[in-house]
Every structure is written in structure tokens, then in C-alpha cells.
C-alpha positions as CSV (number, residue, x, y, z in Angstrom):
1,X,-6.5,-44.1,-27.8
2,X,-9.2,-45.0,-29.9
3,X,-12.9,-44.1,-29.6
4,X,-15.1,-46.9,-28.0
5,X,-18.5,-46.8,-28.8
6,X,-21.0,-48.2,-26.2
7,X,-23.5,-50.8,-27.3
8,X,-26.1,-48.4,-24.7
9,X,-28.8,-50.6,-23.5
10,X,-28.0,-53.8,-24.4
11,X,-24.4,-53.4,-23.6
12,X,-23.2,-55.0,-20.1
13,X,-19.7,-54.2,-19.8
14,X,-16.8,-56.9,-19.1
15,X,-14.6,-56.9,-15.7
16,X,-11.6,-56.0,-17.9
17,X,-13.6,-53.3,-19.6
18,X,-15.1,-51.9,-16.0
19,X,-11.0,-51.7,-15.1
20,X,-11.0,-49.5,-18.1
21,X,-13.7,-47.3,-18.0
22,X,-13.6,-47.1,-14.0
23,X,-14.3,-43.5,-14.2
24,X,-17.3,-43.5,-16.5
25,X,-19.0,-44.2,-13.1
26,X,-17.3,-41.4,-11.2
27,X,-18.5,-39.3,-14.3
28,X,-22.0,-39.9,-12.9
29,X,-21.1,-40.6,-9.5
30,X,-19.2,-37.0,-9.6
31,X,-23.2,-35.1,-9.0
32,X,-23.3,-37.0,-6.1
33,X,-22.7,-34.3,-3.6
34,X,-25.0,-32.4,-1.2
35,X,-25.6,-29.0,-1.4
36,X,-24.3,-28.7,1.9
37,X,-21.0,-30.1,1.5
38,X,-20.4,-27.9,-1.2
39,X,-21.4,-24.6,0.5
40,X,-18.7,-25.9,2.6
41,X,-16.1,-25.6,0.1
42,X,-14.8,-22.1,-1.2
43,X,-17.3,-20.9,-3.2
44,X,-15.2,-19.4,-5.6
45,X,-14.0,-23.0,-6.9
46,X,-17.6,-24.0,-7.2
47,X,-19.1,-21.2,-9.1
48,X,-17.1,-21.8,-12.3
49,X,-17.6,-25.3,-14.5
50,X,-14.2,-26.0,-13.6
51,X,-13.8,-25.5,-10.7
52,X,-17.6,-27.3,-10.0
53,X,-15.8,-30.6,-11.6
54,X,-12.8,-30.6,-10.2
55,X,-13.9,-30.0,-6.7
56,X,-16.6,-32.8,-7.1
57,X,-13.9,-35.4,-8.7
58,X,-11.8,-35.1,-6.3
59,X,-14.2,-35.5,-3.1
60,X,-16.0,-38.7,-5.0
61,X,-12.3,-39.8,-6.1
62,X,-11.0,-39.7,-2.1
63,X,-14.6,-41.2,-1.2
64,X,-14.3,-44.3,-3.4
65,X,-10.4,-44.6,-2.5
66,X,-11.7,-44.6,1.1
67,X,-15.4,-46.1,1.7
68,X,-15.1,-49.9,2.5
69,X,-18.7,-50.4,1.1
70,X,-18.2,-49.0,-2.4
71,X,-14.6,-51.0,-2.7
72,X,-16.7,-54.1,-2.0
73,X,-19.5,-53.1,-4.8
74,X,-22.2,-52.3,-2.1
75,X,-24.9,-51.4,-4.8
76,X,-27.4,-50.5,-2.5
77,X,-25.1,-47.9,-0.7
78,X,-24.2,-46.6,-4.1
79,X,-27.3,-46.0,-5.0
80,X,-28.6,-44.8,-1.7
81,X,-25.4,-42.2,-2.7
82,X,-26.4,-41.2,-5.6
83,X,-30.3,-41.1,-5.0
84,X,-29.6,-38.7,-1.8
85,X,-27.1,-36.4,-3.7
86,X,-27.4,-36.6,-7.9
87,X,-30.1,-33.7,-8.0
88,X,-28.6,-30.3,-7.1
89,X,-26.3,-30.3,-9.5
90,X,-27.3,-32.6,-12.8
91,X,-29.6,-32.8,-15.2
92,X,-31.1,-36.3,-15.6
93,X,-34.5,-34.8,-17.4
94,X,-32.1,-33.2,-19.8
95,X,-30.5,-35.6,-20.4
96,X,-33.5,-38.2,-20.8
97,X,-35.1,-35.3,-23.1
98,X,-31.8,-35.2,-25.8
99,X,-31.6,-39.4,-25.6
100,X,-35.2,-39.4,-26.5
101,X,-35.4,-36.6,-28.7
102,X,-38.4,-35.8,-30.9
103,X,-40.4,-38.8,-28.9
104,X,-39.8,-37.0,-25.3
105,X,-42.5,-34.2,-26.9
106,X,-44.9,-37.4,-27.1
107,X,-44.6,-39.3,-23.5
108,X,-47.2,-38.4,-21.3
109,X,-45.6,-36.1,-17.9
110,X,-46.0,-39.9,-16.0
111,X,-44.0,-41.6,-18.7
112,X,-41.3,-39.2,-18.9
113,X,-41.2,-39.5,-14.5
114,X,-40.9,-42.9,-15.3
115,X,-38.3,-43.1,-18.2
116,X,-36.1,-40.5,-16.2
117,X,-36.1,-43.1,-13.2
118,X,-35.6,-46.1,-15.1
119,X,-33.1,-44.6,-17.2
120,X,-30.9,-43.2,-14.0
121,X,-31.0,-47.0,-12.5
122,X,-29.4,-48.1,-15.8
123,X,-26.9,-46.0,-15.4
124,X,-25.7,-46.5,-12.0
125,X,-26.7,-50.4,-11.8
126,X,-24.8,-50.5,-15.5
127,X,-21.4,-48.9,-14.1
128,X,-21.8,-48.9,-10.0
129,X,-19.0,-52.0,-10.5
130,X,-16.3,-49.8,-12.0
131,X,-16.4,-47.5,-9.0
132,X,-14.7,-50.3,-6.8
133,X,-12.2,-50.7,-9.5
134,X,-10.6,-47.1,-8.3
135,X,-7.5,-47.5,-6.4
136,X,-4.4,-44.7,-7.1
137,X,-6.3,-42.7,-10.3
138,X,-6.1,-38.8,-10.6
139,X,-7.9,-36.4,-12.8
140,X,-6.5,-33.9,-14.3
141,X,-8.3,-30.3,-15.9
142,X,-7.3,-29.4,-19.6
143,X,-7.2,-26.2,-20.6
144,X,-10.2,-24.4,-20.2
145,X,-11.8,-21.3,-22.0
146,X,-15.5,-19.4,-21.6
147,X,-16.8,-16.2,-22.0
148,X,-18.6,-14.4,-19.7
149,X,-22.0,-15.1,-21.5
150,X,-21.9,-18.8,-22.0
151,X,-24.8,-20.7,-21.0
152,X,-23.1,-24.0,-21.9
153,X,-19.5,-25.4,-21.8
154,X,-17.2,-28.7,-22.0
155,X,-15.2,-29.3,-19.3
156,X,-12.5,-32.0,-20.6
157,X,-10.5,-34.2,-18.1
158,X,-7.8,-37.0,-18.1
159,X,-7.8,-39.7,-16.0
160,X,-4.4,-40.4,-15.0
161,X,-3.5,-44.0,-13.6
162,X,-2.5,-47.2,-14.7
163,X,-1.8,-47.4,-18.9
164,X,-2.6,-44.8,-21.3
165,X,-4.7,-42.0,-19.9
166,X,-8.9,-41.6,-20.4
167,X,-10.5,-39.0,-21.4
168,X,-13.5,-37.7,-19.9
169,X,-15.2,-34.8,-20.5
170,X,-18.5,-33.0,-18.8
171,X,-21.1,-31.0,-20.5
172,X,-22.8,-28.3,-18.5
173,X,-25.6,-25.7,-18.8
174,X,-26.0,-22.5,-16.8
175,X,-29.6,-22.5,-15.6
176,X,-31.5,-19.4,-14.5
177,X,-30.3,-19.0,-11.1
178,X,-27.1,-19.2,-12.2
179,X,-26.1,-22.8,-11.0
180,X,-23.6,-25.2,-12.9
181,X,-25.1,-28.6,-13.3
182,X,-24.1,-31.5,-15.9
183,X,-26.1,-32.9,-18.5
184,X,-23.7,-35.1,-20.9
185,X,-20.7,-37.0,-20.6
186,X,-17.7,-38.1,-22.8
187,X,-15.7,-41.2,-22.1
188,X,-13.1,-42.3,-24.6
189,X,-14.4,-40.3,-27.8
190,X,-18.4,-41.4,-27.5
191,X,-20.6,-39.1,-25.4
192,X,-23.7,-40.3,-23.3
193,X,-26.6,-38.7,-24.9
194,X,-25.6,-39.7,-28.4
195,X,-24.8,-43.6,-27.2
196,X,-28.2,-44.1,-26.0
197,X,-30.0,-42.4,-28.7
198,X,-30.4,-45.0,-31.2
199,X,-31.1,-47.4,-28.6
200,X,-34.1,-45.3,-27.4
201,X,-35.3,-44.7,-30.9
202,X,-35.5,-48.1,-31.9
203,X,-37.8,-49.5,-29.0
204,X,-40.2,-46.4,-29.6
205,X,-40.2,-47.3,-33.1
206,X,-40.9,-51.1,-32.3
207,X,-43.6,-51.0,-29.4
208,X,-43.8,-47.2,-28.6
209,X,-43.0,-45.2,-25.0
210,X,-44.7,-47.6,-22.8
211,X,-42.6,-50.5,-24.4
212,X,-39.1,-48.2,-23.5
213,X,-40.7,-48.0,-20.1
214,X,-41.0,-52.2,-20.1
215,X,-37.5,-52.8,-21.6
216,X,-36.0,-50.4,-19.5
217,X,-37.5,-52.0,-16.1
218,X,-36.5,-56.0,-17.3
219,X,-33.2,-54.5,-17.9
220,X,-32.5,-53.2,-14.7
221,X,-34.2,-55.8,-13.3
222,X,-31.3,-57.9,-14.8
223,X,-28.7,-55.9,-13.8
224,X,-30.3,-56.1,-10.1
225,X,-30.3,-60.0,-10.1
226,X,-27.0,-60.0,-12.1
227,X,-25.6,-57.6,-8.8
């Protein structure tokens, strides 16, 4: 399958393309899990990358398969979800900080609060539709390789369902106390970071940080209406 290259920001995604890309938001939607409920599960799965991703996928796959609300495209309850659940295990600063790159050194501690917010709305108001679109998919490990002193991995995936499979891959970074969390993702050849790059650089470049901040409120104040 051919990469597809998201038009990040701007880019508001068709119902034929949600059907396609229907696990891009389980790629986000797959931090959403307590710390709890994975304590519950054996902690040998969890303390690997794998076994962190594949454990996650599988309790938001059955969830989404399952919840009434999220089939119907309840955005508030996803949202609710993913606000209650997203931060034990991701990175969104990191990930804000590499999309911004050499303007995050610039924004202000306040702006950067406010640009990591805005820019985790967009993501789940952007993509919270193509959660409902998951009926009968699967996801499947590749291979997988690290050493014992990686700090940072890829974890790559297939989603198996309907047509040709997707890929879908996960960065991760070790942090200090030793905990797994995800920072990038990879749907169909482009990766997360990279697709909003540009997009982010070119609004600094026109009216500065505080003008990102503005663009990226009316936008998901679109995508709120538009819900």
C-alpha cells in the first residue's frame, strides 16, 4: 500500500478515509488506559514495548467493539476517555516539543501548556470519528528486536480487517523510572511528528507562537461545531 501523507492541520479527513484509517485513532486512543487497569494485567506483558502495545490494543480494540457510546461517536465520552487515561503512559509534551521543533525553545512555559492542550484536542476531535468505524479489526505484532540498553524503540503493527492490511507503528522512549510510554506514530508510511511539522512551522513563521495558539483553538473549535 502506498504512503498517505496527512495534510496535518488543515486536513479534515473524509467518511471513506475515517473507514480507512480507523485505527489511527486507536493509535492515540491505545494510551488511554489507567494505571490501575494495567497493574491488573501480568506485569511481565507490560514491562516490554511489546508487550505495553499489544496489551493496550487489544483492551481499547474490545472497548470500542463493545461501548455503545463510542460506536455512536459520543465525543464527549471519548474525550472524557482519553483526558482521564492518556497521561501514564504517552508523551504529548514530546511530542508537541519534536512538531514544534527549534520554536518550542521560544514559547513561554504558558504557551507550551497551552499548545500541548490544543494540539491533543486536535488530535482526538480530528480522528475521535474513526474509532466508531471499528467493528471485526485485529492487530497483529511484527517481529520485534531491542537490546537491553535501548532507551528508544519502534514497535510496528498491522491492522488486519477488511482489504489490504494498515500499518501502524508506535515510537517509544524509556524514561528514568523505567516506564514505557509513546511519543510518535506511523499510519500508512507518514508518521505524526513529521506530518505536523510543517504545519506548525509555517504559522510561527507567519504570526508567531501566540498565532499557533489562535489557529489551533478556531480549529478545534470547528471540529467541535462540525461534531
Amino acid at each position: 500500500m502506498k504512503a498517505t501523507q496527512m495534510n496535518a492541520v488543515n486536513y479534515i479527513p473524509s467518511s471513506s478515509f475515517f473507514k480507512k484509517l480507523s485505527q489511527y485513532f486507536l493509535a492515540v486512543s491505545l494510551l488511554c488506559i489507567s494505571v490501575t487497569s494495567l497493574t491488573t494485567h501480568a506485569q511481565t506483558v507490560d514491562s516490554t514495548p511489546d508487550g505495553l502495545v499489544q496489551a493496550i490494543v487489544n483492551d481499547v480494540l474490545n472497548t470500542a467493539k463493545t461501548d455503545k457510546d463510542i460506536q455512536s461517536g459520543n465525543i464527549n465520552k471519548i474525550i472524557a476517555l482519553v483526558d482521564q487515561k492518556i497521561v501514564p503512559y504517552s508523551d504529548l509534551a514530546r511530542t508537541t516539543q519534536l512538531a514544534m521543533g527549534r520554536h518550542w525553545s521560544k514559547a513561554t512555559p504558558e504557551q507550551q501548556k497551552l499548545i500541548i492542550g490544543e494540539f491533543k484536542l486536535l488530535l482526538i476531535r480530528t480522528y475521535a470519528g474513526a474509532l466508531t468505524q471499528v467493528k471485526d479489526q485485529t492487530v497483529q505484532l511484527r517481529p520485534f528486536r531491542m537490546s537491553p540498553e535501548d532507551t528508544e524503540v519502534v514497535v510496528r503493527t498491522q491492522v488486519i480487517g477488511k482489504g489490504d492490511p494498515i500499518q501502524l507503528d508506535y515510537r517509544l522512549e524509556k524514561t528514568a523510572n523505567n516506564v514505557w510510554r509513546v511519543y510518535d506514530l506511523n499510519v500508512l508510511g507518514a508518521w505524526l511528528v513529521e506530518a505536523y511539522r510543517g504545519q506548525f512551522n509555517n504559522q510561527i513563521s507567519q504570526s508567531g507562537i501566540d498565532g499557533l495558539i489562535t489557529f489551533l483553538q478556531e480549529r478545534n473549535k470547528t471540529l467541535s461545531k462540525a461534531k
